[in-house]
C-alpha positions, 0 to 999 in steps of 0.5 A, a space after each residue: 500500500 501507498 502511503 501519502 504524507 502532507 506538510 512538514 510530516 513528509 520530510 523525513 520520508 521524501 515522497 509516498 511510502 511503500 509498505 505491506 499490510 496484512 490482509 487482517 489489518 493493523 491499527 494506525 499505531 502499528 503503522 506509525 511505529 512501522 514507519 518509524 522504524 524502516 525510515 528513521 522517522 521518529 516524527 510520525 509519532 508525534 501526536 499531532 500527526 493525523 492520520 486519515 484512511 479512507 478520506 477520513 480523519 480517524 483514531 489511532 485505534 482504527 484498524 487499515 486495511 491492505 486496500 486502504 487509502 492511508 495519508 498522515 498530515 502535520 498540523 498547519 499554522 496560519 495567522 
């Protein structure tokens, strides 16, 4: 699966990630610490991270699935 990333978030990862999900899923927990992990980058953790699967904003409880669209977003600041 594809994984996009928007904002400062997408730095340490240089474009989409490519990565293998089991067909019984994982919570978005696992993925982040996945991702962490296979790209150095301890960011992802970070709690103001969002992730959205689907188009939709979710829970790191949420369990993604191999056919899932999955996107992780850094919060954005504006004046």
């Amino acid at each position: 699966m594809k994984i996009g990333f928007y904002g400062q978030i997408e730095r340490p990862f240089g474009g989409p990630a490519d990565v293998t999900v089991p067909d019984e899923g994982v919570t978005v927990t696992a993925l982040r610490r996945l991702l962490a992990v296979r790209y150095e980058a301890e960011a992802i953790l970070e709690r103001s991270v969002r992730a959205a699967v689907n188009d939709e904003i979710v829970l790191d409880i949420h369990i993604v699935y191999p056919r899932d669209t999955v996107e992780f977003m850094s919060p954005v600041s504006g004046g």
